[in-house]
C-alpha positions as CSV (number, residue, x, y, z in Angstrom):
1,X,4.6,-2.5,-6.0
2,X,7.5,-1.0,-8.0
3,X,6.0,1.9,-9.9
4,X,7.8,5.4,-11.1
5,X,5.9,8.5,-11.7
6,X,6.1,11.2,-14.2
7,X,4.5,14.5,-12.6
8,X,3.8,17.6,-14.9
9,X,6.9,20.2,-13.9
10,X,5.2,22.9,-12.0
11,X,3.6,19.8,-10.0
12,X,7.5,18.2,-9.2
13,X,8.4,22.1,-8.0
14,X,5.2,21.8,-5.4
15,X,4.7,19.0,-4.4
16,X,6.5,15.4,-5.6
17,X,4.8,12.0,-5.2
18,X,8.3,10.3,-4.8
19,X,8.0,7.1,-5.4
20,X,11.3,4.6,-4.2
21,X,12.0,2.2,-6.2
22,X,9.6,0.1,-4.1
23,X,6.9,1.9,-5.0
24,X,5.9,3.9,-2.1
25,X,4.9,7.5,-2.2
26,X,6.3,10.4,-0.1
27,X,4.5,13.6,-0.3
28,X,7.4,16.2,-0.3
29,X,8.0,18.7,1.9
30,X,8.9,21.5,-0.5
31,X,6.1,23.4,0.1
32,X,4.8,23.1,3.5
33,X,6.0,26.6,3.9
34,X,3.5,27.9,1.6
35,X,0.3,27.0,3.9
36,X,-2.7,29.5,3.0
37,X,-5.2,26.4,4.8
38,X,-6.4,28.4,7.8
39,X,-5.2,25.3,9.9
40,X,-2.6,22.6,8.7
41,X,-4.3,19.7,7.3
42,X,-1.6,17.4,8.8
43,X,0.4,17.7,12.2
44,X,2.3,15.3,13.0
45,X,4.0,14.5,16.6
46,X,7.4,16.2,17.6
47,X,9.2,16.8,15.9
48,X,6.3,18.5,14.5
49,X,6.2,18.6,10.9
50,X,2.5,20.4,9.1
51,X,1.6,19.7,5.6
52,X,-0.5,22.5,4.5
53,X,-3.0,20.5,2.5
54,X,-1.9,17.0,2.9
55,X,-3.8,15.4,5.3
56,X,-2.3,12.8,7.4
57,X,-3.2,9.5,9.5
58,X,-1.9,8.4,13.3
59,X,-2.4,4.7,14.0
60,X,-5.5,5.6,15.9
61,X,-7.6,7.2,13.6
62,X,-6.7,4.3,11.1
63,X,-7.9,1.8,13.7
64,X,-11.0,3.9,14.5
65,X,-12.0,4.2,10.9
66,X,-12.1,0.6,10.0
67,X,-12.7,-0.4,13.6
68,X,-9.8,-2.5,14.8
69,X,-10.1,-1.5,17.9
70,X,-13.4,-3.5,18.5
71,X,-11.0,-6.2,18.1
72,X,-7.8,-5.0,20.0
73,X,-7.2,-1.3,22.1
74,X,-3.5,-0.9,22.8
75,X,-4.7,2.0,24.8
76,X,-6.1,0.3,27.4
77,X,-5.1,0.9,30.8
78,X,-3.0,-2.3,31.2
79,X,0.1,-2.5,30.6
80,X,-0.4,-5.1,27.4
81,X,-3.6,-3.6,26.3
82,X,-6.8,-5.4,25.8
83,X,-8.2,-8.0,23.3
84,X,-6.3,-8.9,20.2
85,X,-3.1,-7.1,19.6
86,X,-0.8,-9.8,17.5
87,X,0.1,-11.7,20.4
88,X,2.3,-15.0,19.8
89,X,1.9,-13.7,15.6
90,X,4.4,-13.6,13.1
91,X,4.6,-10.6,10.5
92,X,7.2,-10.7,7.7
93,X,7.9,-8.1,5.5
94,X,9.4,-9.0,2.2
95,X,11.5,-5.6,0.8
96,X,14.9,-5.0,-0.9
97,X,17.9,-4.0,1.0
98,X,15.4,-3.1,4.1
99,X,16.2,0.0,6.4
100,X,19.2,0.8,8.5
101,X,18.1,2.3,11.1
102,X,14.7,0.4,11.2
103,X,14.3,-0.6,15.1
104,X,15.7,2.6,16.1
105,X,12.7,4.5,13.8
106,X,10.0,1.6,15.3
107,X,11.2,2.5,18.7
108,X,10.3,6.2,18.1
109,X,6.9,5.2,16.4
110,X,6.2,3.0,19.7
111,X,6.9,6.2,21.9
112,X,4.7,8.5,19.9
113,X,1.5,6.7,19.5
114,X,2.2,3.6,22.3
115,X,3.9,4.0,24.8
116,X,1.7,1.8,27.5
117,X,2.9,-0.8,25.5
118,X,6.0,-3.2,25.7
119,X,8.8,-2.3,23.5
120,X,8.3,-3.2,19.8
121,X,9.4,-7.0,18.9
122,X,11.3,-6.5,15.6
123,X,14.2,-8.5,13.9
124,X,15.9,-7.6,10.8
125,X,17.7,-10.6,8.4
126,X,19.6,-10.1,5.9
127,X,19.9,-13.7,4.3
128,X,22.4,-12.1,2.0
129,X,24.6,-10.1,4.1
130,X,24.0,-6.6,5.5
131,X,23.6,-4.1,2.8
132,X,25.8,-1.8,1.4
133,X,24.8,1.9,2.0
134,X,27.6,4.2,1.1
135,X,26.5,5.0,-2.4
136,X,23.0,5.8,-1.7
137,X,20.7,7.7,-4.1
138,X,17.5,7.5,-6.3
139,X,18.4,5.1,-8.8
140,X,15.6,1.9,-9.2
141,X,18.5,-0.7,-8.4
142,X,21.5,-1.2,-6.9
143,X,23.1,0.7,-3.7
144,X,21.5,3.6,-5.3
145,X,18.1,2.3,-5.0
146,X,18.7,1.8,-1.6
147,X,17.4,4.7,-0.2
148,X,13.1,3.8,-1.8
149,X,13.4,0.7,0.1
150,X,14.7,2.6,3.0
151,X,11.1,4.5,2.9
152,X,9.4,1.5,2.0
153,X,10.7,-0.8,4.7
154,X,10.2,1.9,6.9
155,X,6.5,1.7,6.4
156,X,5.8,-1.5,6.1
157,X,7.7,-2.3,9.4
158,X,5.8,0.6,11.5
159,X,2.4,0.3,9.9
160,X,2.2,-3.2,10.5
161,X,2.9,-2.5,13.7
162,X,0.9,0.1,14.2
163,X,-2.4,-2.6,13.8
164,X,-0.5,-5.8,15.3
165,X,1.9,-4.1,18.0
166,X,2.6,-7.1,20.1
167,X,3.3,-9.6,17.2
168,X,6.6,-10.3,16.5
169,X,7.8,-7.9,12.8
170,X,10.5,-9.4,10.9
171,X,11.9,-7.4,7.8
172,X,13.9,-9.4,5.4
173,X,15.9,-7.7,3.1
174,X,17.0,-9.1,0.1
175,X,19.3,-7.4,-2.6
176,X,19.5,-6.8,-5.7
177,X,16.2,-4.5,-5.9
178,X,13.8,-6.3,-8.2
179,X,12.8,-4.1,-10.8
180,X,10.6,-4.6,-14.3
181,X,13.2,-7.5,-14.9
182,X,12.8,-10.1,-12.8
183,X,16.8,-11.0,-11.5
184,X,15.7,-10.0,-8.1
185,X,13.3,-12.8,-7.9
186,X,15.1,-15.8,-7.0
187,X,17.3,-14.0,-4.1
188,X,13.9,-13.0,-2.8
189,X,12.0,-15.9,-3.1
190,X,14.8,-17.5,-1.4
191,X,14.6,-16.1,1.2
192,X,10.5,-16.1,1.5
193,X,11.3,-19.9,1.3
194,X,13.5,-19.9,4.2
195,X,11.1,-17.6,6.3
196,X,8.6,-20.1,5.6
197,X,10.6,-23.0,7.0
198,X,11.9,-21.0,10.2
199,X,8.8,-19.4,11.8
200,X,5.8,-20.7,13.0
201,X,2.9,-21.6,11.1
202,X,0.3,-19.1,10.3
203,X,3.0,-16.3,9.9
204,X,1.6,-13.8,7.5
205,X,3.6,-11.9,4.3
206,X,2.9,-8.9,3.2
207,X,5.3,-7.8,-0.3
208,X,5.4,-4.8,-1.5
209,X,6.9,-5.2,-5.0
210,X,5.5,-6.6,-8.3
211,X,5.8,-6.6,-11.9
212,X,3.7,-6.0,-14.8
213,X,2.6,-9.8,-15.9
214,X,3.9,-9.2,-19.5
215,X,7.7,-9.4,-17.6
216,X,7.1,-13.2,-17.7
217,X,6.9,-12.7,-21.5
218,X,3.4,-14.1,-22.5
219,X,0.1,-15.5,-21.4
220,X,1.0,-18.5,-19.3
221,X,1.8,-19.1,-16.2
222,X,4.7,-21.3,-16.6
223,X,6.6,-18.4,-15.8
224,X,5.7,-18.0,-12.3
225,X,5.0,-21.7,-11.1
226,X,8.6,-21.6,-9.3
227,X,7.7,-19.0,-7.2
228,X,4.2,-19.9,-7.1
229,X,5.2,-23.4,-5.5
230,X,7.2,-21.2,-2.8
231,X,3.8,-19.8,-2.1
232,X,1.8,-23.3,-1.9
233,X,4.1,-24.4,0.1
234,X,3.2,-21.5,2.6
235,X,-0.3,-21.9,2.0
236,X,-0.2,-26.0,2.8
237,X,1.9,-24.8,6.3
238,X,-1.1,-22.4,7.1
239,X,1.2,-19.0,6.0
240,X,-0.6,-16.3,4.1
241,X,0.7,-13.9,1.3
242,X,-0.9,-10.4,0.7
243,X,0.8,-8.0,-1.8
244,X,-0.2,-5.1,-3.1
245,X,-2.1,-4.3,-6.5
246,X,0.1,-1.7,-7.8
247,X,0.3,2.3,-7.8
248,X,-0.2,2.8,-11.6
249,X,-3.9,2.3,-12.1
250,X,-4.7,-0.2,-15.2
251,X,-0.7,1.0,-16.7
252,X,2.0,-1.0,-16.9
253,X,5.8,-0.4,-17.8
254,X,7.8,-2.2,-20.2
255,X,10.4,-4.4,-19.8
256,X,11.6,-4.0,-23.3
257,X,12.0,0.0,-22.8
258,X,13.7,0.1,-19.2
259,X,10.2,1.2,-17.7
260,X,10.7,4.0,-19.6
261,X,7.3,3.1,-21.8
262,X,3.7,1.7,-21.2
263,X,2.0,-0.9,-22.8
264,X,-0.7,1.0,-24.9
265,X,-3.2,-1.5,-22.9
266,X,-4.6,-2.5,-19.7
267,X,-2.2,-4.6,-17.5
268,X,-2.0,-6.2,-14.4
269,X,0.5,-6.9,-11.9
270,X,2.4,-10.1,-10.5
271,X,2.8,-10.9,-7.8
272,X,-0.7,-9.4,-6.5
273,X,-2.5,-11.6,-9.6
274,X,-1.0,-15.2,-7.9
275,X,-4.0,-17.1,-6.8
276,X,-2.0,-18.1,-3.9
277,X,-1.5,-14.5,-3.1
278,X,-4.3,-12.2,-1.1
279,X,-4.2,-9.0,-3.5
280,X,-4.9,-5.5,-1.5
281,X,-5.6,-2.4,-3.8
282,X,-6.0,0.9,-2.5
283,X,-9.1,3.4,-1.3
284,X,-8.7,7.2,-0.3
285,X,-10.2,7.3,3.3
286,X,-11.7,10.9,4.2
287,X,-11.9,10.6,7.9
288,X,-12.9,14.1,10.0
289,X,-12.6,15.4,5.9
290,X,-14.7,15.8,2.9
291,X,-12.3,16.5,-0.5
292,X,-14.2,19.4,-2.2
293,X,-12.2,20.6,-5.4
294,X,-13.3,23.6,-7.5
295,X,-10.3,23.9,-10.2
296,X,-8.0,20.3,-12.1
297,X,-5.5,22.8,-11.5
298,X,-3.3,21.6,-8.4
299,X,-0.6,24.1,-8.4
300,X,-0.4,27.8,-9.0
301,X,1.9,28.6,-11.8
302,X,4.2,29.8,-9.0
303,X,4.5,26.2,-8.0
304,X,2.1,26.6,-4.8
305,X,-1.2,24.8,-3.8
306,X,-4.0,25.8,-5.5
307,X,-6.4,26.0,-2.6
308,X,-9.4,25.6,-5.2
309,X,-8.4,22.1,-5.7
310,X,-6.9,21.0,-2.4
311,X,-10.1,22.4,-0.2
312,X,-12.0,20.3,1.7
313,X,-15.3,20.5,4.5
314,X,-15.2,19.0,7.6
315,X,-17.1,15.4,8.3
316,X,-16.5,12.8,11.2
317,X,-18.0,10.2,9.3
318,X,-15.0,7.9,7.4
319,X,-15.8,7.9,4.1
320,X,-13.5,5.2,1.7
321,X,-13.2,6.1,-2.2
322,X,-11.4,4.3,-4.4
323,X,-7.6,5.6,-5.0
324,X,-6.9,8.1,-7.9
325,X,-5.1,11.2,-7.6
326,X,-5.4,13.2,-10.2
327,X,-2.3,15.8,-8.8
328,X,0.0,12.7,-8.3
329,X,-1.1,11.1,-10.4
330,X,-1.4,7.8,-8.9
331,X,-4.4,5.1,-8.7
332,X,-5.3,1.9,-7.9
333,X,-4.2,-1.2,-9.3
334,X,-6.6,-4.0,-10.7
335,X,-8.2,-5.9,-13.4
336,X,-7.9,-9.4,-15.0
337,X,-5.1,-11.4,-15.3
338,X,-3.1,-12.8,-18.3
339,X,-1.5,-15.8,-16.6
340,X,-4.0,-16.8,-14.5
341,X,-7.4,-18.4,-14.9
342,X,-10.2,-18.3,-12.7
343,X,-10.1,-19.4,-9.6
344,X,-13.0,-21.4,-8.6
345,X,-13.1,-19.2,-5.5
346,X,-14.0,-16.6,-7.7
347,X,-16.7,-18.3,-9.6
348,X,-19.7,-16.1,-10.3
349,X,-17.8,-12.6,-9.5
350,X,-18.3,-10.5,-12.5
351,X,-18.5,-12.9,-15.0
352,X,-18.6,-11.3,-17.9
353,X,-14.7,-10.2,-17.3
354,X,-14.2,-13.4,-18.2
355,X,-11.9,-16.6,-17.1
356,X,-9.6,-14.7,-15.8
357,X,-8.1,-14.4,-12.3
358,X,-9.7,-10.7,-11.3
359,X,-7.5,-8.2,-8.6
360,X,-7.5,-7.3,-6.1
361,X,-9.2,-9.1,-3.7
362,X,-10.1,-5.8,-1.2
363,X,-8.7,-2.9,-0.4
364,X,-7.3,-0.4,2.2
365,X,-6.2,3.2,2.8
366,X,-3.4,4.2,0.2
367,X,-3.9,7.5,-0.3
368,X,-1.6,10.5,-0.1
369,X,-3.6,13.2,0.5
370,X,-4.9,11.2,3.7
371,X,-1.7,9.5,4.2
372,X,0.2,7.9,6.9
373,X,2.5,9.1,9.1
374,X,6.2,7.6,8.9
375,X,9.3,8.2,11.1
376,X,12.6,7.7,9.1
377,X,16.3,8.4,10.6
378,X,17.8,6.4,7.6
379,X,20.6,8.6,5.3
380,X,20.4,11.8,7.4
381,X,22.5,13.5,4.6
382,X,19.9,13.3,1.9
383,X,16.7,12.9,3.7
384,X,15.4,14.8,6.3
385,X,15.1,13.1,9.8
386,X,11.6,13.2,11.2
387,X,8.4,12.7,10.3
388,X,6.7,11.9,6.7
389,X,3.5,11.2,4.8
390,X,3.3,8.2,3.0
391,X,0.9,6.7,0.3
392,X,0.4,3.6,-2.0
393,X,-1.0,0.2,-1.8
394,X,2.2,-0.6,-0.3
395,X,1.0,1.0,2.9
396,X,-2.3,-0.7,2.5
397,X,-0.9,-4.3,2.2
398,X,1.1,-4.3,5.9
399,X,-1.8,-3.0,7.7
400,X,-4.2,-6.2,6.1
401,X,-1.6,-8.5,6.6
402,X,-1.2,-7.2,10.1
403,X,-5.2,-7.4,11.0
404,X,-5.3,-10.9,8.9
405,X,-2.9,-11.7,11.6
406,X,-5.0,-10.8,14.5
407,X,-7.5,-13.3,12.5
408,X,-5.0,-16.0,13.2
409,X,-4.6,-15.1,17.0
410,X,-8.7,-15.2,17.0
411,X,-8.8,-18.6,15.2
412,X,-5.6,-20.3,17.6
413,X,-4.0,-21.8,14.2
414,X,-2.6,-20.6,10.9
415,X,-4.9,-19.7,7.9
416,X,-3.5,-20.6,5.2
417,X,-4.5,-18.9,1.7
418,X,-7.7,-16.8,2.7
419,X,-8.6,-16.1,-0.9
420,X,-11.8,-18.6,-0.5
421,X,-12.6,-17.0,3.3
422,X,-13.2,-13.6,1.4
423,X,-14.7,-14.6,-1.6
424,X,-17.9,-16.3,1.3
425,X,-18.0,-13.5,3.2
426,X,-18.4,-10.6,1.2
427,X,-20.6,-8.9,3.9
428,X,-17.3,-8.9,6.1
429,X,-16.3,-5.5,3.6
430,X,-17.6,-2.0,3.5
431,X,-18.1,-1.6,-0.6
432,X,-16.7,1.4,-1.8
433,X,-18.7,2.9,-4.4
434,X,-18.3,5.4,-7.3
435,X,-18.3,9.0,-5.7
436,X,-17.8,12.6,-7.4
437,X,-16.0,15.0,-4.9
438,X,-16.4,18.8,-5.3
439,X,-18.3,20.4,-8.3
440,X,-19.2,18.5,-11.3
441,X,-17.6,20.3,-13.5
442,X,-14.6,18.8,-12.6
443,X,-13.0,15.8,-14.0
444,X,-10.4,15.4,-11.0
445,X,-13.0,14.9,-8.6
446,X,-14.9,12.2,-10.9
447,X,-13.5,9.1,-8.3
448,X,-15.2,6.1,-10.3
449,X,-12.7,3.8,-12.3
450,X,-8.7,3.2,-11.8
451,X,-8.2,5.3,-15.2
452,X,-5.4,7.1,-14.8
453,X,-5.4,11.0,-15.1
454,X,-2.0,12.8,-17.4
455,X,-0.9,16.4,-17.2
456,X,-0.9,18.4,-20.3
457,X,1.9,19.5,-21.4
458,X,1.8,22.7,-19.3
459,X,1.8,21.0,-15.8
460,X,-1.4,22.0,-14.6
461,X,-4.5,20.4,-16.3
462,X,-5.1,17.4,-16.1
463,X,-7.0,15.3,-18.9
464,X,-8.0,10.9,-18.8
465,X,-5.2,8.9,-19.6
466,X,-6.1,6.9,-22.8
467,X,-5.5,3.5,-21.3
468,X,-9.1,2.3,-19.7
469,X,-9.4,2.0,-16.5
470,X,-11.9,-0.5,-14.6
471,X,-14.9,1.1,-12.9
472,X,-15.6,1.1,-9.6
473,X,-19.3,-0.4,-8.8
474,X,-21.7,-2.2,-6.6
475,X,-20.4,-5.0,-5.3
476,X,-17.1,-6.6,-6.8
477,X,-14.5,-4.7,-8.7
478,X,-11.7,-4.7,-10.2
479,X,-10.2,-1.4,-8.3
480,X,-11.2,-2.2,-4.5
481,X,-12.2,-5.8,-4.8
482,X,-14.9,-6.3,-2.3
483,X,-14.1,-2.9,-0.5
484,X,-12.3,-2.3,2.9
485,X,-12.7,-4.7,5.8
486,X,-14.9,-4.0,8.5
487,X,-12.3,-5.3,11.2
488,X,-14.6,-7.2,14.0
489,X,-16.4,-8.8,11.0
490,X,-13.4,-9.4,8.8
491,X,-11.5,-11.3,12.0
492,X,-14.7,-13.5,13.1
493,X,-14.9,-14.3,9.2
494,X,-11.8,-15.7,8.7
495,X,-11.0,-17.1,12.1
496,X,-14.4,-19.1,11.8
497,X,-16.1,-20.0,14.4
């Protein structure tokens, strides 16, 4: 999901959130000389980069903590693994421009975490023509917007991957970058059409970019039936579309104001709110790690961590809380929709939100602080070469797609639009509840709603953001949906019996 954030200054000095114009989010390296954690909360493989107090994910301890591998262990000793890995599958990731060096990085990904397995299966198209890279920079659009999807594509190829590593991963890349206008749509959606006539059915989409609905200019859904149709048309093959809920919380840009304001009231986001679309919004998972903050204040007024807020106590047991970040800030997207109305698959969920079309649908790690590991090689002149930390519901979306695929190896055939599937099986979900980390005195650790947190104006404390959020609760909600899949459960659920 396209999203930009604004971080208080002595927070960009320490430690930037930087989001591409995709929407996912790096956590920077600036500081990872500064580490006062007796032991770096993030190693990562050689070349071995730390993060102080970042904590990072491997593919392993992702599939541990939500159990994927009850379904599928690419560790075991044959030389394909064992059980469900994505065989015969199709994966395609829907990004702008897409990433350069992208089976090169997959290859190294393959190496580092496995290497038992056959070499990745990955093929890049570029319906329009390969991209242009030469003016490449941090712009939302054009060549010099290339460089966000660069990241994004990045993770979306390897972290699909990383839960599907024998299925087949195909990247399209589609310029111009689709930003809050919505002139990148029909080069995209072009090409999702096309993907949907040439592989097989039951090839599953995840897309990473979105709008707030209010682009389409009103509440109706006339807007979208275009692109909708593209998605029925997957659907009626047996295809399936996840995207992802959005990195803003309940806040939306404007259009009008070149994303440079927000609506002054709880939005959603499009494509994620499409009834034909499976909508994935984001969790922190604590896995081996308890977040135990003391202080709102990140950052030292030196522009270091402020241990206070970044400590943490050890605990094996995963814990999933919904997604808001107080330091980035960044949160979960959700709530109801202005162009849709209620699907009858969601009749009787949290009713008195009224006829509306509710996201997301579930959710997944997106987290920063518990990211995932990324290896980019793309634009060695601006970005370093190595390894990275990645966040946002645009990591969680790949990885669903890529275990909804292992659904479809399970079932033999294609699934089609799963939206009903979930909506029956809500015990196929971990719920994720409202939680308060560290002392209670503190508003940062206060992980109940997707309202998002501000910096004052001196780039420390952090106070609510005036735009409601939606809480998190019991059962259904509009910030984690039904919660996180439990992986054996979720597969046997939709691949029926």
């Amino acid at each position: 999901m396209k999203r930009l954030f604004a971080l208080g200054t002595l927070a960009l000095a320490a430690l930037t959130a930087a989001a591409g114009a995709s929407g996912a989010i790096v956590a920077s390296d600036s500081v990872a000389a500064t580490n006062d954690a007796t032991t770096p909360a993030c190693t990562s493989p050689a070349p071995v980069q730390t993060y102080s107090w970042i904590h990072c994910y491997a593919p392993q301890q992702i599939r541990s903590a939500y159990g994927v591998d009850q379904v599928g262990n690419p560790a075991a000793s044959t030389a394909a693994g064992q059980g469900l890995l994505g065989q015969g599958q199709t994966i395609v990731l829907v990004d702008s421009y897409g990433e350069p060096n992208g089976a090169a990085d997959l290859q190294t990904f393959h190496n580092a975490f496995y290497p038992n397995l056959p070499a990745p299966n990955y093929t890049a198209v570029y319906p329009n023509g390969s991209p242009d890279f030469k003016n490449v920079g941090s712009g939302q659009s054009g060549s010099s917007g290339a460089e966000g999807w660069a990241g994004e594509a990045a993770l979306d190829i390897e972290w699909s991957y990383a839960i599907a590593p024998l299925a087949h991963i195909v990247l399209i890349g589609v310029p111009p970058a689709e930003t809050e206008g919505v002139q990148g749509f029909p080069n995209l959606f072009k090409a999702i059409s096309d993907a949907i006539d040439t592989y097989p059915s039951g090839t599953v989409f995840s897309m990473s970019f979105g709008v707030t609905e209010q682009t389409f200019g009103g509440a109706t859904k006339q807007p979208t039936q275009k692109f909708d149709a593209v998605f029925q048309k997957g659907n009626a093959k047996g295809d399936t579309f996840f995207a992802s809920s959005g990195d803003g919380g309940s806040i939306g840009v404007s259009k009008q104001h070149r994303d440079s304001v927000n609506y002054n009231f709880p939005t959603d986001g499009w494509p994620a709110s499409s009834p034909y679309v499976t909508a994935v919004g984001g969790t922190q998972l604590q896995y081996g790690w308890r977040w135990n903050p003391q202080s709102d204040v990140a950052f030292t007024s030196a522009g270091a961590y402020n241990s206070a807020y970044w400590q943490y106590t050890s605990n094996a047991t995963p814990q999933n809380v919904v997604w808001n970040e107080s330091w980035c800030p960044c949160a979960t997207g959700g709530g109801p929709s202005v162009l849709y109305s209620r699907p009858a698959w969601q009749t009787g969920v949290m009713p008195a939100a009224g006829n509306h079309r509710l996201v997301p649908d579930l959710a997944w790690n997106a987290s920063v602080n518990g990211g995932v590991l990324v290896y980019t090689s793309f634009f060695p002149t601006t970005d370093r070469v190595g390894w990275h930390v990645y966040g946002g519901t645009s990591a969680a979306s790949p990885q669903v797609a890529a275990l909804t695929a292992l659904a479809a190896q399970k079932a033999g055939h294609g699934l089609g639009n799963i939206n009903p599937a979930i909506y029956a099986h809500p015990g196929a979900f971990a719920d994720v509840n409202a939680v308060r980390d560290g002392s209670p005195a503190i508003i940062s650790g206060d992980l109940s709603s997707n309202q998002m947190f501000d910096y004052n104006g001196d780039g420390l404390m952090v106070t609510w953001d005036p735009i409601p959020g939606w809480p998190t609760t019991s059962g259904y909600d509009m910030t984690t949906g039904f919660g996180t899949p439990n992986a054996s459960a979720y597969v046997s659920a939709l691949a029926g019996p």
